[in-house]
VEXTORTOR-422301 format. One record per atom (N, C-alpha, C): x, y, z; residue in one letter. Coordinates in steps of 0.05 Angstrom, whole numbers, plus 32768, in hexadecimal, padded with zeros to 4 digits. Example, Ala and Ser with C-alpha at 12.3 -4.5 7.8 and 13.67 -1.06 7.14 Angstrom:
BEGIN
81087F8E809CA/80F67FA6809CA/81087FBE809CA/81017FD3808ES/81117FEB808FS/81028001809DS/
// end
This chain:
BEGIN
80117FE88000X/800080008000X/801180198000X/802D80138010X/8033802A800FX/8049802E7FF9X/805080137FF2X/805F801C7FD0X/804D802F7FBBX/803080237FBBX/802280287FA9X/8017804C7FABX/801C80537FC1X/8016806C7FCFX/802980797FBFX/804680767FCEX/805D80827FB9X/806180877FA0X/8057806C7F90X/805780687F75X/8047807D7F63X/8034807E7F71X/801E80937F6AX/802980B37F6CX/803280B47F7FX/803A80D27F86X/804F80D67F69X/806480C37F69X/807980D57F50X/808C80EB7F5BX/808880FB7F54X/809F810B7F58X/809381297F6FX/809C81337F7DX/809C81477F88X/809F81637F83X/808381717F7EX/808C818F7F73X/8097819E7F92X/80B681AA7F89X/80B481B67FA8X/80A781D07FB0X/809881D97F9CX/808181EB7FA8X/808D82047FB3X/80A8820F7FAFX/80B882277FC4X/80A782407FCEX/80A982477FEAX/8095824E7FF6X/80AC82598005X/80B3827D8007X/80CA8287801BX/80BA827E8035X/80D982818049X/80CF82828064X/80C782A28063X/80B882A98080X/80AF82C68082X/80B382C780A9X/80C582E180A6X/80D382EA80C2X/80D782D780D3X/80E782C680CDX/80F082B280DEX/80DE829880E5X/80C6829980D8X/80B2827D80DAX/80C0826E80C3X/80B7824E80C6X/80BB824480AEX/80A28242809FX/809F8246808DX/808C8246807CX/80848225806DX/806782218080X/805B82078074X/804D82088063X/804781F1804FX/803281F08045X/802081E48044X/800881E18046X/7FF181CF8053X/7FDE81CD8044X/7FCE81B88044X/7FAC81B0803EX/7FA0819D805DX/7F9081AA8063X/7F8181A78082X/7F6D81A1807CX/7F5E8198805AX/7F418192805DX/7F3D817C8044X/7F4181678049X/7F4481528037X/7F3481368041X/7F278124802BX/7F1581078033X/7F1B80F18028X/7F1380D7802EX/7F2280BA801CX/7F0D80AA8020X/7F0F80988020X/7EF8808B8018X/7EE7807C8039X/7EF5808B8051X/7EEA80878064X/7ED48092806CX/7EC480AF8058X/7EA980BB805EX/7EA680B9803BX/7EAE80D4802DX/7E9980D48015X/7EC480D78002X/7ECF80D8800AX/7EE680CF7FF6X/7EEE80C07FE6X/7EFD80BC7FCFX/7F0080A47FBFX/7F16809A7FC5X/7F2D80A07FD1X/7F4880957FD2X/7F4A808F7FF0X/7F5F80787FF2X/7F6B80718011X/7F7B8081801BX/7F7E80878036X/7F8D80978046X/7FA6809B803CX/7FB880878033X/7FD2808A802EX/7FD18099801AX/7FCA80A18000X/7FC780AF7FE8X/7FC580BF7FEAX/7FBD80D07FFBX/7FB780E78006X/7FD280F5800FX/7FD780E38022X/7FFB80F68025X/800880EA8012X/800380DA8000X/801980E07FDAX/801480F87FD3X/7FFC80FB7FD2X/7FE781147FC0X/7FF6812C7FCCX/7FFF81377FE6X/8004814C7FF6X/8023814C7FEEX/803381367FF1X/8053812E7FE9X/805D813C7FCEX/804C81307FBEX/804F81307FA1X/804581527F99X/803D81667FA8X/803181807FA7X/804481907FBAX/805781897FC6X/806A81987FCDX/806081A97FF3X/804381917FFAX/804181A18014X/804C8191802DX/804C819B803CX/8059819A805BX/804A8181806DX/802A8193806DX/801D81848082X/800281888081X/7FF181718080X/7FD581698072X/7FC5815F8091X/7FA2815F8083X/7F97815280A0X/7F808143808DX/7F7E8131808DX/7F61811A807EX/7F4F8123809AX/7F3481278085X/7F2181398098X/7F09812D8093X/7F05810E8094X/7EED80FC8091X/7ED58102809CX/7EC78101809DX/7EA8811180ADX/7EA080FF80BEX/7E9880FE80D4X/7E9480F180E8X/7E6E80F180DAX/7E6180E280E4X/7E4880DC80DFX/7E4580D280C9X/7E5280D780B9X/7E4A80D0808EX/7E6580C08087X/7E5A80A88087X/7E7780A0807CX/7E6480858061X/7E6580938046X/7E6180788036X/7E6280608032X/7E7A80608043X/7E86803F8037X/7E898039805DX/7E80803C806DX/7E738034807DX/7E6C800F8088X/7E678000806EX/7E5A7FEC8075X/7E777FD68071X/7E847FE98059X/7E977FD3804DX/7EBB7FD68062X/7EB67FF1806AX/7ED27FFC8073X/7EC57FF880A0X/7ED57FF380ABX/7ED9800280CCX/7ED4801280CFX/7EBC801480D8X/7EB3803C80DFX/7ECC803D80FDX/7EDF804280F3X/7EF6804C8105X/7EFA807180FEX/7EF880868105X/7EFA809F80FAX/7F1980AD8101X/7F228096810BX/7F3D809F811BX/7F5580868106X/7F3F807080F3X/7F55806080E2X/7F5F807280CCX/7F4F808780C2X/7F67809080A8X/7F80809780ADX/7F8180A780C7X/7F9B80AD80D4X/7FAA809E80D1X/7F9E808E80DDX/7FB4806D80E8X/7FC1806980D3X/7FAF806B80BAX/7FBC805B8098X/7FD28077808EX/7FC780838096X/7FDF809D8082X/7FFA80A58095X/7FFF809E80AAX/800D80A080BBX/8020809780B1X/802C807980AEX/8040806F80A8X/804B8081808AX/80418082807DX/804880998064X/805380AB8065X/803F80BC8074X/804080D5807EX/805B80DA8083X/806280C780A3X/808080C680ABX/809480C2809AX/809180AF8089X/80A980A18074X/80AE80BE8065X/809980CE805BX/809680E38044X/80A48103805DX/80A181098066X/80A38120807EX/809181258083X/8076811D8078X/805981378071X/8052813B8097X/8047814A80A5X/803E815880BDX/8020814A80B3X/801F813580CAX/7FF8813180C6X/7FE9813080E0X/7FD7814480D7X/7FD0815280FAX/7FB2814180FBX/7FAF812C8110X/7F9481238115X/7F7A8137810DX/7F668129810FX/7F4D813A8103X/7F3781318103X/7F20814080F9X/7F02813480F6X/7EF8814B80F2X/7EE3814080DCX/7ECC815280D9X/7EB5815080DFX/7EA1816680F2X/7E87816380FCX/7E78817B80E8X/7E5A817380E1X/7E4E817E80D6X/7E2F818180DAX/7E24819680D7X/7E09819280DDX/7DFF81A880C6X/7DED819E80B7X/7DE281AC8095X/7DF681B4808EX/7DFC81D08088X/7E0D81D68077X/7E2081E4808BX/7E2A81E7809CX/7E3A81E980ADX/7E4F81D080B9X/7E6A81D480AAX/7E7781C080ADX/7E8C81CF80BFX/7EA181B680D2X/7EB681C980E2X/7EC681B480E4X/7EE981B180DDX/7F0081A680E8X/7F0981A18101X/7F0A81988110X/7F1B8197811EX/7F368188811BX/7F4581928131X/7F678180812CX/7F7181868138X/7F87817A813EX/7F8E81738154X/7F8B815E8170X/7F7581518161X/7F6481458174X/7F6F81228181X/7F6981188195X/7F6A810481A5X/7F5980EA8192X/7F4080EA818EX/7F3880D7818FX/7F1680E4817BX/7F1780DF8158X/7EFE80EA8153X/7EEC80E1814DX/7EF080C1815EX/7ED880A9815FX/7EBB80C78172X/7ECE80D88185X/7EBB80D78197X/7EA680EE8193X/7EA980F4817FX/7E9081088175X/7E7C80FD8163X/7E7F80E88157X/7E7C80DC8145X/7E5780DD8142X/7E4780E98136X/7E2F80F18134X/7E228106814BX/7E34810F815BX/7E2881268169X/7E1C813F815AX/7E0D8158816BX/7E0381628155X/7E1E817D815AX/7E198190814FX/7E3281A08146X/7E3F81B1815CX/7E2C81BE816EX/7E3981CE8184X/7E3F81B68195X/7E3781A48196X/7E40818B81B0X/7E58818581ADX/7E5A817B818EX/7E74816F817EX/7E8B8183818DX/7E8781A28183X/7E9981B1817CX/7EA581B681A5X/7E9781B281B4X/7E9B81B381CEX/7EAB81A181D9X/7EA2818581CEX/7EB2817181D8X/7ED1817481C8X/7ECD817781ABX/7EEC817D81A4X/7EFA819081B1X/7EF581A581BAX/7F0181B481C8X/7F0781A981DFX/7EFD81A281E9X/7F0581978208X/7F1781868206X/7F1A817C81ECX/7F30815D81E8X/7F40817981DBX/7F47818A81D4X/7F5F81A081D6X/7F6381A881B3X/7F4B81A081A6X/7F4B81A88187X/7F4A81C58179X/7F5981CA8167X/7F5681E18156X/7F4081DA8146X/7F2B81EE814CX/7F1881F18140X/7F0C81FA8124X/7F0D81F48105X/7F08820980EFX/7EE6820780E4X/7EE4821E80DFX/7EC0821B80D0X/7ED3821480ABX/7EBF820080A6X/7EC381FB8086X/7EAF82098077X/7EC382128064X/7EAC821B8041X/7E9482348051X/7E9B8240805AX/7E818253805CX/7E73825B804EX/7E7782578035X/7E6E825A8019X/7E5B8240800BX/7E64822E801EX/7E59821C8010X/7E3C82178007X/7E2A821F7FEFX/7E1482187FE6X/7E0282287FF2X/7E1282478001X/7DFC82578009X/7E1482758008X/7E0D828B800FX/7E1D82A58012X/7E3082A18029X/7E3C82AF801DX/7E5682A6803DX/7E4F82BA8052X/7E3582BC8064X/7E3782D18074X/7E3F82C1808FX/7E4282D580A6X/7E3E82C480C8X/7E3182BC80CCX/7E2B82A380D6X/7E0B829080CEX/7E06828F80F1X/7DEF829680F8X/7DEA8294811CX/7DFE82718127X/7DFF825D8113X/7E06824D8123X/7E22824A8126X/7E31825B810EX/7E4B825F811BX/7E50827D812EX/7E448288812EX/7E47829B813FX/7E3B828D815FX/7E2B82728161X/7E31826C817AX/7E3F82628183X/7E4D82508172X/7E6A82458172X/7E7B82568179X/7E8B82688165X/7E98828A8169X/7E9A828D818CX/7E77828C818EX/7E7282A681ADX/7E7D828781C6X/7E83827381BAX/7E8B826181CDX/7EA8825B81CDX/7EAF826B81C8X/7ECF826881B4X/7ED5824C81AFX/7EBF824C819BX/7EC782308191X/7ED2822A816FX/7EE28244816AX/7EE28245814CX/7EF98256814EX/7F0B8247813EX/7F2C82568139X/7F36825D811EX/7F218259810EX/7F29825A80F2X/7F19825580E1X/7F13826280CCX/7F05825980B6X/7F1582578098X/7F08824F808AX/7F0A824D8065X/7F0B825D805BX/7F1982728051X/7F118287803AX/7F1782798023X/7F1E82688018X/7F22824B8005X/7F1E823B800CX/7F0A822C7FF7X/7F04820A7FFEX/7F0082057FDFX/7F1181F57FDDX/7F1381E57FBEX/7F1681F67FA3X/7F0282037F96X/7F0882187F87X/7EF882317F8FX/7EE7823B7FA5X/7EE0824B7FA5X/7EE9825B7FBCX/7EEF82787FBDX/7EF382897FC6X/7EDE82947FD2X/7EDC829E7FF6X/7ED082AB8001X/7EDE82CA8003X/7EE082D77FEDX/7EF182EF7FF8X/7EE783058006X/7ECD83098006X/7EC2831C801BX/7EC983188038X/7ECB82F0803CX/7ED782E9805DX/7EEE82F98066X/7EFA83028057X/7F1283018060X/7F1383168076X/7F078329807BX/7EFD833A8094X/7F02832C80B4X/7EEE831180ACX/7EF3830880C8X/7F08830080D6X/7F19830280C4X/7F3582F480CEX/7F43830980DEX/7F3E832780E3X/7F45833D80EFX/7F298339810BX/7F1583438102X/7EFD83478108X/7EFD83328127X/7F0283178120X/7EF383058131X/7F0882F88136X/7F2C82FD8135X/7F4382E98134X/7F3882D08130X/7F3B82CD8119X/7F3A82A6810FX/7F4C82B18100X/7F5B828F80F7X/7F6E829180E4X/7F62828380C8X/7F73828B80BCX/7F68828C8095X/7F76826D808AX/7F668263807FX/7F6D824B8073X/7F62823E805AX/7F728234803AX/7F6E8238802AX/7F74820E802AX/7F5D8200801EX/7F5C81E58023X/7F4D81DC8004X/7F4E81B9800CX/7F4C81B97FEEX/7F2781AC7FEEX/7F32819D8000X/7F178196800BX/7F14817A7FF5X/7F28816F7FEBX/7F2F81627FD7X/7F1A813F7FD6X/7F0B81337FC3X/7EF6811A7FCEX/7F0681077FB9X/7F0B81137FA5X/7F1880FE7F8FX/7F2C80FC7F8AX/7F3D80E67F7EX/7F5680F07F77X/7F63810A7F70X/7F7881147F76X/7F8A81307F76X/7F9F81267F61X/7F8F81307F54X/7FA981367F31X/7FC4813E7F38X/7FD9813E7F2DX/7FF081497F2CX/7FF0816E7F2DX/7FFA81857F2DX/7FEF819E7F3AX/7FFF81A87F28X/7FF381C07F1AX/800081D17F06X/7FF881EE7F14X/800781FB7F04X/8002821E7F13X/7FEC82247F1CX/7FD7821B7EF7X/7FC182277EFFX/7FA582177F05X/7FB582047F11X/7F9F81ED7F15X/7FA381E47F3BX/7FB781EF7F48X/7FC381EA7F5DX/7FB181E67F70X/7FB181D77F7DX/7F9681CD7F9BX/7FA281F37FACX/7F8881F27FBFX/7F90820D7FCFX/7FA482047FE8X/7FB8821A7FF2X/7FCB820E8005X/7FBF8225801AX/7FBF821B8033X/7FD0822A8047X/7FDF822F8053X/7FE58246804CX/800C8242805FX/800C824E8076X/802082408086X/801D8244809CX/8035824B80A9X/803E826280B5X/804E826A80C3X/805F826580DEX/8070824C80D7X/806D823F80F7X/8091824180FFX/8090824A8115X/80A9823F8124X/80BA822B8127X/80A582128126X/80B681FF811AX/80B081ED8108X/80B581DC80F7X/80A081CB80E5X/80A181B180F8X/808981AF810AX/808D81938116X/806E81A4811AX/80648187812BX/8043818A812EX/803D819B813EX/805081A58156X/804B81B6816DX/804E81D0815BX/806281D88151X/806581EE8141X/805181F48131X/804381E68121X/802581EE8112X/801381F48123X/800A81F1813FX/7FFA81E6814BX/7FFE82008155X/8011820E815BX/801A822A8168X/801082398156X/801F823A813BX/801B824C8130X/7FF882518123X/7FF082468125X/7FCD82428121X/7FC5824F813AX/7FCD8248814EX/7FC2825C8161X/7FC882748162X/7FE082728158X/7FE4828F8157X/7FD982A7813FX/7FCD8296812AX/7FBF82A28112X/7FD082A680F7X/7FEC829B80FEX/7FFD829A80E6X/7FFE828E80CFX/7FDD829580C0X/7FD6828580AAX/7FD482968095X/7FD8828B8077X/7FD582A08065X/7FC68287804DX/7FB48298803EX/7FA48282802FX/7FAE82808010X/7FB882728002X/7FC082737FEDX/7FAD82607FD0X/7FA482667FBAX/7F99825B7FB0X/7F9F82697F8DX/7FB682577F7FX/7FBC82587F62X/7FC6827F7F69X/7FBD828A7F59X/7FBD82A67F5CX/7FC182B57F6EX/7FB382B57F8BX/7FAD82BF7FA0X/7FB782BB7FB5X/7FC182CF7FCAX/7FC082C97FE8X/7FBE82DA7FF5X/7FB082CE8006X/7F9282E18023X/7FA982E38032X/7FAD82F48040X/7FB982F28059X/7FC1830C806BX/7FC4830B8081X/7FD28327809AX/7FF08332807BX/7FED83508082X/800183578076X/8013834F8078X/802683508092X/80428350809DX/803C832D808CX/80398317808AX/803F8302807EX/803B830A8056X/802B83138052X/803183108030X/8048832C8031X/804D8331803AX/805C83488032X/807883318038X/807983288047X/8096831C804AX/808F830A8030X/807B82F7802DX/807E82EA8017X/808982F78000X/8085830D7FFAX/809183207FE5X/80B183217FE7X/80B5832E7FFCX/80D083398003X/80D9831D7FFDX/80D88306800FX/80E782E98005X/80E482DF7FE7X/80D282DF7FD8X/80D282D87FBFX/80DC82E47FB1X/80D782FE7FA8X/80E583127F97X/80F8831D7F95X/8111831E7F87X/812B83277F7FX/8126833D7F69X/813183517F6EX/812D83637F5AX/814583737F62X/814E837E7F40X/816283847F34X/817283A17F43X/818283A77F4DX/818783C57F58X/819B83D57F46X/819E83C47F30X/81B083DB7F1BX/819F83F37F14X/81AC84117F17X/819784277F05X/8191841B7EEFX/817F842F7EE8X/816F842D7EC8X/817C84477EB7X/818684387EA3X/819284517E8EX/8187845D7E77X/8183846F7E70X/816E84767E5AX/818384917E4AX/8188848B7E2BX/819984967E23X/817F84AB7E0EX/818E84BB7E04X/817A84C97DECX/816F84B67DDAX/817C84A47DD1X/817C84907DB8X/816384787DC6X/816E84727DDDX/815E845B7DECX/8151845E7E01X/813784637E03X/8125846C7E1AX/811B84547E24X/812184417E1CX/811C84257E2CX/8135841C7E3CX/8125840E7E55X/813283F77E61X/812083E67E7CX/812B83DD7E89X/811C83C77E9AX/812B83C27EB3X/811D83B57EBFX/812183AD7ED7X/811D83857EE0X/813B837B7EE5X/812C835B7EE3X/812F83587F03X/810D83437EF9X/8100833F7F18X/80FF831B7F1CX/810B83127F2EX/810A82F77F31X/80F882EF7F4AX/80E882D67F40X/80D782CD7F56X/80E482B47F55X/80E582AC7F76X/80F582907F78X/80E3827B7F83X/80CE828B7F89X/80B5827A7F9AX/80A3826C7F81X/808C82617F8BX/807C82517F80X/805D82677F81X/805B827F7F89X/8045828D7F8EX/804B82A37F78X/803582AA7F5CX/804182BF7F52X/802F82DA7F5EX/803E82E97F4BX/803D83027F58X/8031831F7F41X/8017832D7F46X/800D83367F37X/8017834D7F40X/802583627F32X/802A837F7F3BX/801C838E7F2DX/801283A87F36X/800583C07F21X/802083DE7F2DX/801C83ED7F1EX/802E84097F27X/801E84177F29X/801484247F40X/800684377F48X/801084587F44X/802A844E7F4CX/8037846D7F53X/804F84777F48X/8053847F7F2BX/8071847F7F1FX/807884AB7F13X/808884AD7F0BX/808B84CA7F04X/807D84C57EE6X/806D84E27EE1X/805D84DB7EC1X/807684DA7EA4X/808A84DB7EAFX/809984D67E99X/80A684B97E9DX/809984A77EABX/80A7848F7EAAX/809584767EB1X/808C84627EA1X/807F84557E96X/808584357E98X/807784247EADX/807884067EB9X/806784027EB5X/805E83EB7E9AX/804F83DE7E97X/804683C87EBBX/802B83BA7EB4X/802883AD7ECDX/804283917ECCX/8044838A7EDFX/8053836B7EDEX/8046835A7EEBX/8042833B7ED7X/803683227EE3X/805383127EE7X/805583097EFCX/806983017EFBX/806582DF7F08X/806B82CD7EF5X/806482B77F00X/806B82A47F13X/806A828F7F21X/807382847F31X/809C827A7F24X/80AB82717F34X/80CA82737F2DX/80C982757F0EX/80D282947F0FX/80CD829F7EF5X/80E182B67EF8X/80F082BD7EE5X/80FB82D27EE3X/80F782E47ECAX/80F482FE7ED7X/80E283137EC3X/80EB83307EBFX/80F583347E9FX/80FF835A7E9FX/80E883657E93X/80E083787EA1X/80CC83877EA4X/80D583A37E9EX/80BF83AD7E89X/80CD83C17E76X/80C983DD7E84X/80DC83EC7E7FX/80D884087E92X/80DF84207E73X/80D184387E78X/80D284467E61X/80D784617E60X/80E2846E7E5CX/80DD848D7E67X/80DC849D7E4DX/80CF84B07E50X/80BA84C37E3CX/80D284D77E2EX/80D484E27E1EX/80E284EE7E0CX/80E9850A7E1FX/80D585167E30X/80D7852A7E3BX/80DF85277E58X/80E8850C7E5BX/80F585087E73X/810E85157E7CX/811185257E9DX/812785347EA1X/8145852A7EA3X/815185337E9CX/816D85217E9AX/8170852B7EB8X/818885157EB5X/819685137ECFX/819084FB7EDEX/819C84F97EFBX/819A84E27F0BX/818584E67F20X/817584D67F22X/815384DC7F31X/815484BB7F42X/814F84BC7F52X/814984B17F75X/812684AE7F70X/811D84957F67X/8105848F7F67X/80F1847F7F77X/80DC847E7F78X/80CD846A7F89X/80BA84617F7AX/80BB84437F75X/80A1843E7F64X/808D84407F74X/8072843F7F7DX/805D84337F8FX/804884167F7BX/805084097F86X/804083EB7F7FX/802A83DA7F83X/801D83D17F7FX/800083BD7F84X/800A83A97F80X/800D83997F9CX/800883767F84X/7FF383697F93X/7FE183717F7CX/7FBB836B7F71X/7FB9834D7F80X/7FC983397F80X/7FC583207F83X/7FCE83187FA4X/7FCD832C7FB3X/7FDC832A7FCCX/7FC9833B7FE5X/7FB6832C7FE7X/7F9D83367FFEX/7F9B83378013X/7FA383528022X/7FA58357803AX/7F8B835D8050X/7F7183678040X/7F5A836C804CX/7F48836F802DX/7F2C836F8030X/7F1D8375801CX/7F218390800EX/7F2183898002X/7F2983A07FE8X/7F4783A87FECX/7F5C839D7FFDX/7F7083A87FF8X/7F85839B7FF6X/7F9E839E7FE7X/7FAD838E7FE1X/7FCC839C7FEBX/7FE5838B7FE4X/7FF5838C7FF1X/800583A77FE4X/800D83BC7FEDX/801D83CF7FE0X/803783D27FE9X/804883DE7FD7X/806583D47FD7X/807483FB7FCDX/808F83FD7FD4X/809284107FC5X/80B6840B7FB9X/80C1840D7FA5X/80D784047F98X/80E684167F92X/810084207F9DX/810F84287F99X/811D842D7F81X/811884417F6FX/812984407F55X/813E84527F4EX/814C844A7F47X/816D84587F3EX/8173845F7F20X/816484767F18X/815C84807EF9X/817384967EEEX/818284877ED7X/819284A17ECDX/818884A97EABX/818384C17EA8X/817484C97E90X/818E84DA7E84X/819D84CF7E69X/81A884EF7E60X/819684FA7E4DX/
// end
């Protein structure tokens, strides 16, 4: 089983993901199923699936009460663990115990947990009490799911019981981006999952399952387990990532290399550029907000480990001499609160004769 686990996986994208101010930077999926509730694959496949995608540390999140295969499999809710464990370890992957309780459309994670035989058809505030008391990190799933993503009274009784540490602003392909408020508003931490039921394809840029990364002190289980409490989460999904400034802004600063030679601009040649290297796996959408009107930066997409000269232009009526500049920047794809994104300002070293 567990050759066949490996076999499957193939090769390992390493996914590069900077560290940010001294955390190590994980990468995670916390909301994943197998064929022990409504999933198609066995436990072990699951940490191939996470191996072979370049992440850190995964949690199989089987649903306690609904399990399909039920008649043919051990209603054990604590066996998928058991099966992905040995893998897990052999592979490095971080696999944090778990269970999922649900009542209508209000689903919630827990992890970290002891034992998640013991919720096993309770109804949702009971569930979510007893996990806590056994010492679990609590998440609301999909708030989006099959209705508006508003505060629904039954997680706000949860919430008012502090029984809720985190929610979804990603779950599989859809985006809650109006959530992202609460993550200031109500401290929960932000988490981007795949929520994955069928086999997990091999992962291309723009096809990539959603990650959450996680900001931890150390990469061992206690270290995730901190840093979640501490709210050191940032949501990442193909394009996008949700997160507290001070973390995407370091994500920036660590990924991006950019060029510090001046820019020369002769009578004859009013062009030149600036080369920008990304070493990470997250690309990077920039706009120029703020430049002098005689000098002209197209936007830059800049893709995941990609290196990119990006054309800079200056106008015929540009002042000669040596000028001390500041670009001011957007990068559109880097979400720090609703409606606002991460801004940057760039130092430029311009000589015009």
């Amino acid at each position: 089983m567990l050759l066949a686990a490996l076999a499957a996986a193939q090769v390992r994208d390493p996914l590069p993901v900077p560290d940010v101010g001294g955390y190590r930077t994980l990468k995670c999926d916390f909301h994943m199923h197998t064929v022990f509730s409504d999933g198609q694959v066995w436990p072990p496949a699951r940490v191939a699936e996470a191996w072979r995608d370049g992440l850190d540390a995964i949690a199989i999140t089987d649903h306690s009460g609904s399990r399909r295969n039920a008649e043919a499999l051990k209603p054990d809710l604590n066996l998928p663990h058991k099966l992905a464990k040995p893998l897990a370890d052999r592979l490095g992957i971080l696999l944090v115990a778990r269970a999922e309780v649900a009542q209508g459309l209000t689903h919630c994670n827990a992890r970290f947990i002891k034992d998640a035989n013991a919720v096993d058809g309770m109804e949702l505030l009971a569930a979510l009490r007893a996990l806590r008391a056994d010492g679990a990190y609590l998440l609301w799933n999909h708030p989006g799911w099959r209705r508006a993503p508003i505060w629904y009274p039954d997680i706000d009784a949860a919430y008012r019981e502090k029984l809720l540490d985190g929610f979804e602003i990603i779950n599989e392909t859809e985006t809650y981006a109006d959530t992202l408020a609460w993550s200031e508003e109500k401290n929960l931490a932000l988490f981007a999952n795949s929520d994955v039921h069928a086999t997990l394809e091999p992962q291309e840029a723009r096809t990539r399952r959603p990650v959450t990364l996680v900001f931890a002190r150390k990469a061992d289980l206690a270290g995730l387990r901190e840093a979640l409490d501490a709210r050191r989460t940032a949501a990442w999904f193909r394009d996008d990532v949700w997160g507290a400034e001070e973390f995407l802004r370091g994500l920036w600063q660590g990924a991006v290399r950019i060029e510090q030679k001046p820019l020369a601009f002769t009578k004859q040649n009013r062009s030149s550029g600036i080369r920008i290297e990304n070493i990470s796996a997250i690309p990077f959408q920039v706009k120029v907000k703020g430049a002098p009107a005689w000098l002209s930066v197209n936007g830059i997409s800049l893709p995941g480990q990609r290196v990119l000269f990006a054309a800079v232009n200056a106008a015929r009526e540009a002042p000669a001499g040596e000028h001390r500049l500041a670009l001011e920047l957007e990068v559109t794809n880097l979400h720090t609160a609703p409606g606002k994104v991460l801004t940057l300002s760039l130092p430029l070293a311009v000589q015009v004769e």
